[in-house]
C-alpha positions as CSV (number, residue, x, y, z in Angstrom):
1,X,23.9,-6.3,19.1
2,X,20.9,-6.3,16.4
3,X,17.7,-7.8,17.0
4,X,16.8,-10.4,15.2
5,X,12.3,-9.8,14.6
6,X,12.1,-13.6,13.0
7,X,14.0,-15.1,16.4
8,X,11.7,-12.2,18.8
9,X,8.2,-13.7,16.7
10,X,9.6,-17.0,17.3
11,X,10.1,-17.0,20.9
12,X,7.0,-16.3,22.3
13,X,5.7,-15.5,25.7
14,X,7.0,-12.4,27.6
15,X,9.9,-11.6,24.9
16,X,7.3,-11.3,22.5
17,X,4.8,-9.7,24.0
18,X,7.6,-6.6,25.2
19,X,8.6,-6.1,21.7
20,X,5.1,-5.8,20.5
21,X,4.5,-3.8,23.6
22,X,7.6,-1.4,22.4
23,X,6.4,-1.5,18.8
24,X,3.1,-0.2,19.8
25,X,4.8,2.6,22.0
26,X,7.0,3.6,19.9
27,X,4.5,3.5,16.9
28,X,5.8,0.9,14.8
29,X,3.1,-0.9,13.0
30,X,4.5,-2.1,10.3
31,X,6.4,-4.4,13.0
32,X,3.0,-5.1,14.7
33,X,1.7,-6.2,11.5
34,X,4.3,-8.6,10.4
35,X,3.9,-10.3,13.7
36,X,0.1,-10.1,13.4
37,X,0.6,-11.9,9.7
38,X,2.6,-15.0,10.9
39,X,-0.7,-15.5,13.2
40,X,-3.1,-14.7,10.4
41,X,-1.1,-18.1,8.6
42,X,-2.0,-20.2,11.2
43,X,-5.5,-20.0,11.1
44,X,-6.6,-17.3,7.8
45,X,-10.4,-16.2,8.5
46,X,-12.3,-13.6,7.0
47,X,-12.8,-11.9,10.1
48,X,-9.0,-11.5,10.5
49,X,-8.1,-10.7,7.0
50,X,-10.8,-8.0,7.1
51,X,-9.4,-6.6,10.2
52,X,-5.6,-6.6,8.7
53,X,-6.8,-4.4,6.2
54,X,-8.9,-2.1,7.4
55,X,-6.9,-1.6,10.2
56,X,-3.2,-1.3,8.7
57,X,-3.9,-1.1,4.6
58,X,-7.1,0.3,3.8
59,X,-6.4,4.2,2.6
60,X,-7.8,5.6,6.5
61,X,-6.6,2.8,8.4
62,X,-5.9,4.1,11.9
63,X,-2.6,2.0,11.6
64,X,-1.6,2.0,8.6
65,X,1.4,0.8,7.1
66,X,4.7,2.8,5.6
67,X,4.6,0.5,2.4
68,X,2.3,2.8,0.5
69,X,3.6,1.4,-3.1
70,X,1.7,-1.9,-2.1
71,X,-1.2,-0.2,-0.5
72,X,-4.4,0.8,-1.9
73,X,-4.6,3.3,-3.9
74,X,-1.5,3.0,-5.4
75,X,-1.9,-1.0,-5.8
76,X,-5.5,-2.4,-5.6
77,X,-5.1,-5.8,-5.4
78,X,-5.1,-6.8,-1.9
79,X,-8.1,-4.4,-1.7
80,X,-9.9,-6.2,-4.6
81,X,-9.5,-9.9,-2.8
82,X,-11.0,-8.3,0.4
83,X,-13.6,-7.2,-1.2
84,X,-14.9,-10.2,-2.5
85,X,-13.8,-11.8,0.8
86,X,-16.4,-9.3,2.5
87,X,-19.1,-9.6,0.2
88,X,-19.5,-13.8,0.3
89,X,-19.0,-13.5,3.7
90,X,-21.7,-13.5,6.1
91,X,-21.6,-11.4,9.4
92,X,-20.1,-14.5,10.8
93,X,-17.9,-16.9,9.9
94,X,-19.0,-19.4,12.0
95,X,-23.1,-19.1,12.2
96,X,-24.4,-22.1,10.1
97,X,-27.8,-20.3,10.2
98,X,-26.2,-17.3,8.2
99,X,-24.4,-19.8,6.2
100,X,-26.8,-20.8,4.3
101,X,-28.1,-17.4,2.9
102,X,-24.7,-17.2,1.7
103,X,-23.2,-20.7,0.5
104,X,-20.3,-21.7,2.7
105,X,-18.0,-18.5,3.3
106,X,-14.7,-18.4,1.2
107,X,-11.5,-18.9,2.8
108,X,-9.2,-16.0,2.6
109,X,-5.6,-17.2,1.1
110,X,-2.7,-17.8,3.1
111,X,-0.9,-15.8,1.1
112,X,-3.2,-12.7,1.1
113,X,-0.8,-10.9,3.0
114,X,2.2,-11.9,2.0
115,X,3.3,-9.3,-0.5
116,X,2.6,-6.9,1.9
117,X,5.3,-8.4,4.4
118,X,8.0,-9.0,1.6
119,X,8.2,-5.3,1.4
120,X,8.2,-4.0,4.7
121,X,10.7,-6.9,5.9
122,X,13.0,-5.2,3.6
123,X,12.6,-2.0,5.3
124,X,13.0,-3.5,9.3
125,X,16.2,-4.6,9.0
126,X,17.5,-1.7,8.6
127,X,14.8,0.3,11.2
128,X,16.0,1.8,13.6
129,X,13.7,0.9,16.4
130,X,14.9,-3.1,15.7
131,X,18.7,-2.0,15.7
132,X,17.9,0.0,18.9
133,X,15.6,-2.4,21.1
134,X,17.5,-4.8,23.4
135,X,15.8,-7.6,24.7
136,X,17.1,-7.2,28.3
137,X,15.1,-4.2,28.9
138,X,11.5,-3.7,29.3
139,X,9.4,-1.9,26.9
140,X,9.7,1.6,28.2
141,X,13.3,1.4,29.1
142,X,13.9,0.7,24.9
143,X,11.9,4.4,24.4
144,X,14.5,6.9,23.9
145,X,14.9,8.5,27.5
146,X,12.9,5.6,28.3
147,X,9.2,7.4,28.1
148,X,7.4,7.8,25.5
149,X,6.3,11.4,23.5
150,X,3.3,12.8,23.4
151,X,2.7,11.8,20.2
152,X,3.3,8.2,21.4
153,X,1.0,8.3,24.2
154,X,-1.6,9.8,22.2
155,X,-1.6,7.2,19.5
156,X,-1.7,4.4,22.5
157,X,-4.6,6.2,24.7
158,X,-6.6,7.0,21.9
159,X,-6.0,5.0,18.4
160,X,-4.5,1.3,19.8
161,X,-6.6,0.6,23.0
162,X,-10.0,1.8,22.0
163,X,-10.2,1.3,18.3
164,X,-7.0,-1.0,17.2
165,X,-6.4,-3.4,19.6
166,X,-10.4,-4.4,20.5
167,X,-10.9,-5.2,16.9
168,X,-8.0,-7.1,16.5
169,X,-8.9,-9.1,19.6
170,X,-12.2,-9.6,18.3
171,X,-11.2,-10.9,14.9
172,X,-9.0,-13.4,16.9
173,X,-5.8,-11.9,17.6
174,X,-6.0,-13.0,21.1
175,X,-2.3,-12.8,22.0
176,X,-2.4,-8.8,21.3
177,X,-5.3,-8.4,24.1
178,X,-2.4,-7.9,26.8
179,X,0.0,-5.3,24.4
180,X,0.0,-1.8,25.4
């Protein structure tokens, strides 16, 4: 049986949080950020747009995504729009104090990410770590031999905990505090 991502992000609660929890340990961000992109649309801030990108698009980003053709450098666009984002934006988005030094921060579009998403849902269909992960079993169980490699538990102990996952947390992702 496939798994459906769309029915997994719509769900919620404990099914979700496994499959983000077997994303992260198998390395699979581009999964991660899709999911991390439908909660962007429900509430777009600078704070998260800025952490999207530096975090999964930006050239270094310590996640970053497998749709290079759409990523800076090879397409600048979504690293254009943050820019200006970060540069009318004060340290806060919320500070009225800072506000005013600033005018009122812009509003990241919607749709920043968007384009971003298109391409990689093309490629998770056909992933192998969708067609392989079954619902009924817990995160580790969906690893093959059902522990992860040392390359995954590297990139868990010292990429997503102490650099990915506190920023996304602090730019109000607060449903990925409890992944991984």
């Amino acid at each position: 049986m496939r798994t459906d991502i769309n029915e997994v992000f719509s769900k919620g609660d404990k099914p979700l949080i496994e499959f983000l929890d077997y994303c992260v340990r198998s390395i699979q961000m581009d999964l991660v950020f899709m999911f991390l992109v439908r909660e962007y649309h429900n509430g777009p801030t600078a704070a998260k747009a800025a952490a999207l990108y530096d975090l999964f698009c930006a050239p270094n980003a310590p996640g970053r995504l497998s749709v290079r053709e759409v990523l800076p450098p090879y397409d600048v666009r979504l690293r254009e729009a943050i820019s200006l984002l970060t540069r009318s934006t004060p340290v806060s988005d919320t500070d009225p104090a800072l506000q005013t030094d600033f005018g009122p921060p812009l509003l990241p579009a919607k749709y920043l990410f968007d384009s971003v998403v298109r391409e990689l849902e093309k490629r998770a269909a056909a992933s192998p770590y969708v067609r392989r992960y079954k619902p009924s079993r817990t995160p580790l169980e969906n690893l093959p031999s059902g522990k992860m490699t040392q390359a995954q538990r590297h990139f868990v102990e010292n990429i997503w905990q102490p650099v990915i996952r506190p920023q996304l947390v602090a730019a109000g992702f607060w449903r990925i505090a409890t992944v991984a």
